[in-house]
C-alpha positions as a Python dict, from the first residue, in 0.01 Angstrom:
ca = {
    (1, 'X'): (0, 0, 0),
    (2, 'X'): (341, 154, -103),
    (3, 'X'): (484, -213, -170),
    (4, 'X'): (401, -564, -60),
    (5, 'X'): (483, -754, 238),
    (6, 'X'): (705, -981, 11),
    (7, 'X'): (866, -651, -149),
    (8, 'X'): (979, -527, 160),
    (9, 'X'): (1085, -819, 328),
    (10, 'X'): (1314, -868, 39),
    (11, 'X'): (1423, -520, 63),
    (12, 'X'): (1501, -593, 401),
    (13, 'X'): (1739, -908, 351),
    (14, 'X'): (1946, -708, 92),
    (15, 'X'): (1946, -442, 333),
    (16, 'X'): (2075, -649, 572),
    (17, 'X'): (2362, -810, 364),
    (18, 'X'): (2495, -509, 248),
    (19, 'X'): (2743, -333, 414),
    (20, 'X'): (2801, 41, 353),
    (21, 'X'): (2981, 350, 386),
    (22, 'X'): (2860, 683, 406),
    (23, 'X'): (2986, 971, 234),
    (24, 'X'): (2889, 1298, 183),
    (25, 'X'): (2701, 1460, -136),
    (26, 'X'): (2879, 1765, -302),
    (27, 'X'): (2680, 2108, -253),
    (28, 'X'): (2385, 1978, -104),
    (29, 'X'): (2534, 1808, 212),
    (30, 'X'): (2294, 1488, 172),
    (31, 'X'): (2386, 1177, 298),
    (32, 'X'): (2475, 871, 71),
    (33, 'X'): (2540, 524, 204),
    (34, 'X'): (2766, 327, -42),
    (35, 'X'): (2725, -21, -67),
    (36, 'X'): (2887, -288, -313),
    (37, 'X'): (2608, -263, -533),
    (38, 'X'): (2601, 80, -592),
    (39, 'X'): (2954, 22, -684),
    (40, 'X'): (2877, -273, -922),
    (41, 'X'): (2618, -46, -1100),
    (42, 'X'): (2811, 259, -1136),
    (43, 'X'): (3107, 20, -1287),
    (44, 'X'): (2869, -111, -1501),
    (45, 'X'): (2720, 241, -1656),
    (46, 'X'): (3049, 360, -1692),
    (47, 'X'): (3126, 215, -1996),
    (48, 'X'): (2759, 207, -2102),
    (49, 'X'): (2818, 628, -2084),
    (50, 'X'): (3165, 617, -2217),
    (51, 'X'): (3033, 431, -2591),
    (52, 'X'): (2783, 674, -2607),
    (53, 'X'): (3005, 968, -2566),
    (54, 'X'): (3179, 791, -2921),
    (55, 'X'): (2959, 866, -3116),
    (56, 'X'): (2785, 1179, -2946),
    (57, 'X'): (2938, 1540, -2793),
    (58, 'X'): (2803, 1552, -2491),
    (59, 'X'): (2569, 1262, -2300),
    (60, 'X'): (2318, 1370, -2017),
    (61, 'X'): (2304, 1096, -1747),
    (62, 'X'): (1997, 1039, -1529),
    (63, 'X'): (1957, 830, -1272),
    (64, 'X'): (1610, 771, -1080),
    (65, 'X'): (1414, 509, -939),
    (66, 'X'): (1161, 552, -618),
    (67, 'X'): (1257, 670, -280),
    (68, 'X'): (1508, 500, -122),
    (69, 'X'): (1660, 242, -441),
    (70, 'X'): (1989, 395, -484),
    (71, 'X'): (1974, 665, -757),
    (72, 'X'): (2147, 990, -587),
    (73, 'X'): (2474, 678, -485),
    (74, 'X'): (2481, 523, -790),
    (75, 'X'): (2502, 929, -942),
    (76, 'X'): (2781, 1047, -726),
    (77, 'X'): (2978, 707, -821),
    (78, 'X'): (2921, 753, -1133),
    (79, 'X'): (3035, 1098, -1159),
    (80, 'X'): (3299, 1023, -913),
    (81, 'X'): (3505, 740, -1167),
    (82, 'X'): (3431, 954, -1533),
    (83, 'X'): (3594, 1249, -1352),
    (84, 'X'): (3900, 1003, -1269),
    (85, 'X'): (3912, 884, -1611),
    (86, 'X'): (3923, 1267, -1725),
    (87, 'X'): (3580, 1282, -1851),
    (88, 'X'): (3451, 1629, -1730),
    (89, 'X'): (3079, 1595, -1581),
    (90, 'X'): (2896, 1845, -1367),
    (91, 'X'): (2604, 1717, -1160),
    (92, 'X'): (2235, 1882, -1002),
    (93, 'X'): (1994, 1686, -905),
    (94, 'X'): (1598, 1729, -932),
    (95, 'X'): (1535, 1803, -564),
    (96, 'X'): (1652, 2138, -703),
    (97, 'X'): (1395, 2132, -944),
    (98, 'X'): (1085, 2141, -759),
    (99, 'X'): (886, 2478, -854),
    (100, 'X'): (731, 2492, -480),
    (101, 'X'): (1028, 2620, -223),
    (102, 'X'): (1115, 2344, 59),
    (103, 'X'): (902, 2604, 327),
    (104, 'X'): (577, 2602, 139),
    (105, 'X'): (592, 2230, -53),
    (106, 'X'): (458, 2026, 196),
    (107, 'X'): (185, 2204, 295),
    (108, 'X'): (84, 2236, -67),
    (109, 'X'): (73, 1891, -112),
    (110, 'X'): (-103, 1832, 202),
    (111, 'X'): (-394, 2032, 28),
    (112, 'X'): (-449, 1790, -258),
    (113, 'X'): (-212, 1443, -267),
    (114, 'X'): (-338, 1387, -618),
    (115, 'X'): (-328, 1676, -795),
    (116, 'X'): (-3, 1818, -589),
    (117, 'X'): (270, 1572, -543),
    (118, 'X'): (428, 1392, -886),
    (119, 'X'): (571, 1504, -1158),
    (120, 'X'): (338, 1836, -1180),
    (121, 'X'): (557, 1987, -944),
    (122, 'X'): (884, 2022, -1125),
    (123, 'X'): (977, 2332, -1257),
    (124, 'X'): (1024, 2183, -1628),
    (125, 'X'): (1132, 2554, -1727),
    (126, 'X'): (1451, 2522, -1501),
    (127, 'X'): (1492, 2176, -1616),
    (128, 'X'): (1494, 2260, -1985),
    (129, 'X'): (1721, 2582, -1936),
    (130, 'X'): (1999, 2322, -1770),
    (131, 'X'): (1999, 2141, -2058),
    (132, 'X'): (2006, 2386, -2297),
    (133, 'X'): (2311, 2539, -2157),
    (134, 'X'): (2486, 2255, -2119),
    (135, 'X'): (2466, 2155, -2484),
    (136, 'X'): (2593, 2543, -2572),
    (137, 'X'): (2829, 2545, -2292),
    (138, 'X'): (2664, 2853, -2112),
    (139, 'X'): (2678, 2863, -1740),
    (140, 'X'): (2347, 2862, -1558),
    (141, 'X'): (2245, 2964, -1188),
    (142, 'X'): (2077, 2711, -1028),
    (143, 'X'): (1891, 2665, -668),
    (144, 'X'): (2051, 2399, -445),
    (145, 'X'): (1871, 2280, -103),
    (146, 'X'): (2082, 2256, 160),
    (147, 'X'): (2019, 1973, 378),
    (148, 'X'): (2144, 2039, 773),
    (149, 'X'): (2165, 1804, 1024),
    (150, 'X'): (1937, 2012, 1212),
    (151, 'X'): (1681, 1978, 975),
    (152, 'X'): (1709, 2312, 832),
    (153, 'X'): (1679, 2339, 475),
    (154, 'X'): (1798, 2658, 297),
    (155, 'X'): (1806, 2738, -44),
    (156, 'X'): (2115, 2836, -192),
    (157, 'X'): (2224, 2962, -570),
    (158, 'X'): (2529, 2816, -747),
    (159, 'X'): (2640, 2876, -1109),
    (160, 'X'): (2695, 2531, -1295),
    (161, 'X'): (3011, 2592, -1513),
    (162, 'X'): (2928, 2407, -1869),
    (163, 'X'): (3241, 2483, -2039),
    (164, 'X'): (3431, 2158, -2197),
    (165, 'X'): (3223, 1944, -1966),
    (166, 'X'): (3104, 1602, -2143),
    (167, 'X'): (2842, 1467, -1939),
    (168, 'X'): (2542, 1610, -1732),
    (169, 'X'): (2429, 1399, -1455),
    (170, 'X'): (2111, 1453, -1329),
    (171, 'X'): (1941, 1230, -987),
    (172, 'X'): (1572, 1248, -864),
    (173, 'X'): (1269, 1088, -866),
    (174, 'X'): (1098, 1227, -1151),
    (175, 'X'): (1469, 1265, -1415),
    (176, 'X'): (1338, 1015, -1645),
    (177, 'X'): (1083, 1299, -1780),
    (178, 'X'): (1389, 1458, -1934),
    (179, 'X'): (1311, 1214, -2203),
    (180, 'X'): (982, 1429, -2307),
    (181, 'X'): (1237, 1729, -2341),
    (182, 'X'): (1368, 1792, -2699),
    (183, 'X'): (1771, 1787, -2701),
    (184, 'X'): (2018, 1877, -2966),
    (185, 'X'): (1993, 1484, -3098),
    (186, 'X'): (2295, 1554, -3358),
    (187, 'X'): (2506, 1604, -3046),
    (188, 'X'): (2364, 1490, -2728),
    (189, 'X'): (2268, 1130, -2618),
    (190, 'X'): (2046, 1032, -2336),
    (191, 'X'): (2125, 772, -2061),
    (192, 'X'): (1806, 748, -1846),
    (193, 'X'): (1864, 472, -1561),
    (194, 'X'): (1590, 326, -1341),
    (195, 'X'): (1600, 125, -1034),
    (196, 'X'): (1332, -199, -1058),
    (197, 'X'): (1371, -213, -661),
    (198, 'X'): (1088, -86, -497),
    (199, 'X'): (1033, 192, -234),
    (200, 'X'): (1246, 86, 85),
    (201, 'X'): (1110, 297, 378),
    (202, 'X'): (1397, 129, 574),
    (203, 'X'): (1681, 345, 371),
    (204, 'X'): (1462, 617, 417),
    (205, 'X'): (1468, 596, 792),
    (206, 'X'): (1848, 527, 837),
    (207, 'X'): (1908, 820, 617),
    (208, 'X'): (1661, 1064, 860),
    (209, 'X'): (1621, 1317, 565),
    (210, 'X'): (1287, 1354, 607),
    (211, 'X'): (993, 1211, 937),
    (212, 'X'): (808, 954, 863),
    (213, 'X'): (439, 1005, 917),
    (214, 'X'): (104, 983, 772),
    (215, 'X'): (210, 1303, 568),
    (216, 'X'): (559, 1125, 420),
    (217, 'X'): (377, 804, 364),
    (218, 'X'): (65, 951, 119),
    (219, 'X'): (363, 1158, -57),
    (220, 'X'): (578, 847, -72),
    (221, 'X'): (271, 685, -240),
    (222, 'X'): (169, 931, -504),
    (223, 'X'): (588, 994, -517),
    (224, 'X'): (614, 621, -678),
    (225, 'X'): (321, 623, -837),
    (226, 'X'): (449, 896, -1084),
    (227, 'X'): (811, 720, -1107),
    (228, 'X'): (628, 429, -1226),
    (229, 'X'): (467, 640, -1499),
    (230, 'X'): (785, 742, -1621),
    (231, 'X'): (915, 403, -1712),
    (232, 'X'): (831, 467, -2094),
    (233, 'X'): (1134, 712, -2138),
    (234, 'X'): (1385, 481, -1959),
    (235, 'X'): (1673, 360, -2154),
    (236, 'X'): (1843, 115, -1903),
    (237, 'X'): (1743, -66, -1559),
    (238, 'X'): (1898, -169, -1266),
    (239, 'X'): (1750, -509, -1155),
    (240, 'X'): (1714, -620, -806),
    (241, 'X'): (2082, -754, -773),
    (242, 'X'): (2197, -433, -900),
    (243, 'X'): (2303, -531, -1263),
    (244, 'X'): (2251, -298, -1524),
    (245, 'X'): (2060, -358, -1881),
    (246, 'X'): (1929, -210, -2146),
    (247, 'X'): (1539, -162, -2104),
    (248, 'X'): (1278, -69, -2445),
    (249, 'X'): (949, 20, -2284),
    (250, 'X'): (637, -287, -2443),
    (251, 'X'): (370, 21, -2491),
}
């Protein structure tokens, strides 16, 4: 199973006790509900960001964790309060980066579940060119999926200015592998950020991105499966209640 019974009841209460707001994602048109702990996360990797960026250029910030824990809100609140504070960020997150189109992927990993659906199907390429351009301040032409409320999914192309901007923020399941990619280290730090709370199937269904089925659920499974495998290139965690501390992986 994806997560225990205990998992997800606990999921559930905090669920339950947290109220939200919705907003709506930049570009992409995803929808992100806003609770107070988002909010107490964010305020906590603010400053966590804002040291780094002391004694470093530029800082990329990545936020993952498995479907449904928070990663893409606690992003765009992130983002949202640097910008306020006149830091200069620019954001894309890995559901761009998949190297399989949104009208072929599923049936592609419906053909093998193992070998098909983890981290094997980012395009690292893409990934590495992001970075590279925003540590020499290059722009760089990106895909971005649409997400419709009809379901539709097109894929657009945006240009991600780089100029004077001071952090990178990158969201996604899989962002963490960004620590296996070689970076400028005289000039650019690394904040990788991972969720401890488990899948939550009930976030996924309020947010209707995508049906759940027997299809979604053996993705979902292989989908954490690969987070979890990830955890050695994390630099900080958020716990359960949403507090945020430094994490050194025991190998």
């Amino acid at each position: 199973a994806i997560m225990g019974d205990n998992s997800k009841k606990q999921n559930e209460n905090i669920n339950q006790k947290e109220s939200g707001r919705w907003v709506t994602a930049p570009i992409s048109l995803d929808k992100l509900r806003i609770t107070e702990g988002h909010e107490n996360a964010a305020d906590e990797l603010v400053p966590i960001i804002r040291q780094a960026l002391r004694t470093n250029e530029k800082v990329i910030f990545a936020a993952g964790g498995e479907s449904g824990t928070g990663k893409s809100e606690v992003a765009y609140l992130v983002g949202e309060a640097l910008n306020k504070q006149g830091i200069s960020t620019v954001a894309w997150s890995f559901d761009n980066a998949y190297a399989t189109p949104p009208s072929i992927r599923e049936e592609t990993r419906a053909k093998d579940y193992e070998k098909n659906v983890g981290v094997v199907e980012m395009n690292r390429a893409l990934i590495e060119e992001v970075i590279f351009c925003f540590e020499h301040e290059r722009p760089v032409t990106v895909p971005v999926i649409i997400i419709n409320e009809d379901g539709s999914r097109p894929v657009e192309e945006i240009t991600l200015e780089m100029k004077g901007k001071k952090v990178l923020i990158f969201d996604g399941l899989y962002v963490a592998l960004i620590g296996q990619i070689e970076t400028n280290s005289r000039k650019t730090a690394g904040v990788i950020v991972m969720s401890e709370k488990e899948f939550d199937l009930a976030a996924q269904k309020e947010r209707q991105k995508e049906k759940i089925n027997e299809h979604r659920l053996k993705v979902l499974e292989r989908e954490c499966l690969a987070v979890r495998s990830l955890w050695p290139y994390v630099t900080h965690k958020i716990s359960e209640n949403w507090e945020v501390s430094a994490y050194t992986h025991i190998r």
